[in-house]
C-alpha positions in Angstrom: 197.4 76.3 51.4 199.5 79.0 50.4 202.1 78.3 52.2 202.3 75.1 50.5 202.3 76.4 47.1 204.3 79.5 47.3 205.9 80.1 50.9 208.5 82.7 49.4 205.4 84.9 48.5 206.8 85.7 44.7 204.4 83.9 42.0 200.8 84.5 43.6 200.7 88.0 43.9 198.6 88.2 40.6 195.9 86.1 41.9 194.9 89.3 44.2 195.6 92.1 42.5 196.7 93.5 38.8 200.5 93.3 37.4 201.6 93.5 33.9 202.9 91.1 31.5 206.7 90.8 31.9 207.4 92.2 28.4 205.0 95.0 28.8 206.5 98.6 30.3 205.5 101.0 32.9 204.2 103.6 29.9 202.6 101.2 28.1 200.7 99.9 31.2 199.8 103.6 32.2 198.6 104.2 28.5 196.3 101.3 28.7 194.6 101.8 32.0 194.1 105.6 31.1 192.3 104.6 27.8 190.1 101.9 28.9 189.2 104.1 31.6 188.6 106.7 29.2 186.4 104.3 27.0 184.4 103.5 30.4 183.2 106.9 31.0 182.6 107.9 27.4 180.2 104.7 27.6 178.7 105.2 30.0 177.7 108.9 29.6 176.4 107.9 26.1 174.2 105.2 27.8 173.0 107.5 30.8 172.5 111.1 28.4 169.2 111.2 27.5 169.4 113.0 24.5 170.4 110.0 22.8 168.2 108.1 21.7 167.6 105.4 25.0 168.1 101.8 24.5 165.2 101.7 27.8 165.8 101.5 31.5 166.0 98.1 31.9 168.7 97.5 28.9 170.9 99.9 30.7 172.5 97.4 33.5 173.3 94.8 30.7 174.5 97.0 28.4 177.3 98.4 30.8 178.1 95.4 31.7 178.7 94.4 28.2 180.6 97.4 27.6 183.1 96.7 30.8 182.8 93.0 29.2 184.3 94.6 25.9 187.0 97.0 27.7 188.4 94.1 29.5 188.7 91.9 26.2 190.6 94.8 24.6 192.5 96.3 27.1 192.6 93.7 29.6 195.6 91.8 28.2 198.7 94.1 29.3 198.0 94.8 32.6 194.8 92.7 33.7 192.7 96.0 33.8 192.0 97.5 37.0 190.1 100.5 35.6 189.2 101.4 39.3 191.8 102.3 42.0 190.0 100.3 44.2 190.4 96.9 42.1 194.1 96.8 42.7 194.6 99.3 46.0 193.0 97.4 48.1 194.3 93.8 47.6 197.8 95.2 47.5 197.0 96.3 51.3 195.8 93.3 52.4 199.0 91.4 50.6 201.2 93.8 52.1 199.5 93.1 55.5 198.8 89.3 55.4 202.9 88.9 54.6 203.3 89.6 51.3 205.6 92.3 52.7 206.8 95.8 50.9 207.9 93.9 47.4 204.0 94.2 46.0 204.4 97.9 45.7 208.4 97.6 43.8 207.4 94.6 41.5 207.4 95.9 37.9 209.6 98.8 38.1 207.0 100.3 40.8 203.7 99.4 38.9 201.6 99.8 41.5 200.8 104.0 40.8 199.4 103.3 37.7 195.8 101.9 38.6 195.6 104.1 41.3 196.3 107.2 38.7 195.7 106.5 35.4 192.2 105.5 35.8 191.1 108.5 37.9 193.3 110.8 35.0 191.6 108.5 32.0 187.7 108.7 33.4 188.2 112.6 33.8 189.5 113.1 30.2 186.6 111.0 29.2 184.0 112.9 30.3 185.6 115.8 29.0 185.9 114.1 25.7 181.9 113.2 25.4 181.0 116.4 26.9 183.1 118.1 24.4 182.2 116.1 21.4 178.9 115.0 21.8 177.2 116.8 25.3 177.8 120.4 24.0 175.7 119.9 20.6 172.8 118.7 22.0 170.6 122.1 21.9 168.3 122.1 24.9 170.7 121.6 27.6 173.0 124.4 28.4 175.9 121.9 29.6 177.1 119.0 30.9 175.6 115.3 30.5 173.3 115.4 32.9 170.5 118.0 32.0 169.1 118.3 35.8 171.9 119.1 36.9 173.2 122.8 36.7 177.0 123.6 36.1 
């Protein structure tokens, strides 16, 4: 079938994995996928830390998936939000395997470092971010998010 549709292998590439919009650059897209990473983490620390005050055990699974929900209505325009390595390296493989060939890692000036780096850079600054902001003001845990846990 996709021979029939696209046997030159150049419009279905987005059906598999992530590309930006056309109009949209490299720095931009890096920006993006390092925020909504960011926004991720930070998220999901504040549903997880139990020194807030809990929503419940069993609200916690819908409410992160309401929060990815609202990350990818946000930030999910310019690039089609990967916000996970994963999402995007592994379908580019495959693509580059099934016949694709070598032109899914150049498309888009090279796009294809950004959802493998910016998300891994983005979730790290986010947990600093809440552990800075929020996790060190809590007074009966000497650090981190996690108060089992020692650092």
């Amino acid at each position: 079938m996709l021979n029939i549709v696209d046997p030159e292998r150049t419009s279905t590439n987005a059906i598999f994995a992530t590309y930006p919009l056309a109009n949209v650059g490299n720095f931009t897209c890096f920006l993006t996928e390092f925020f909504a990473a960011a926004v991720l983490v930070v998220g999901f620390l504040a549903l997880q830390d139990q020194h807030n005050r809990p929503i419940g055990r069993q609200a916690v699974p819908a409410a992160i998936g309401v929060l990815v929900s609202a990350i990818a209505m946000a930030f999910g325009m310019n690039t089609g939000l990967a916000i996970n390595a994963a999402r995007d390296l592994g379908p580019r493989l495959l693509m580059w395997t099934v016949g694709f060939g070598s032109r899914v890692f150049s498309l888009n000036h090279y796009y294809f470092w950004i959802p493998l780096v910016a998300p891994i850079l983005g979730g790290a600054v986010g947990g600093i971010a809440y552990e800075g902001m929020v996790g060190y003001h809590h007074p009966t845990r000497s650090h981190g998010p996690y108060p089992e846990f020692r650092y």
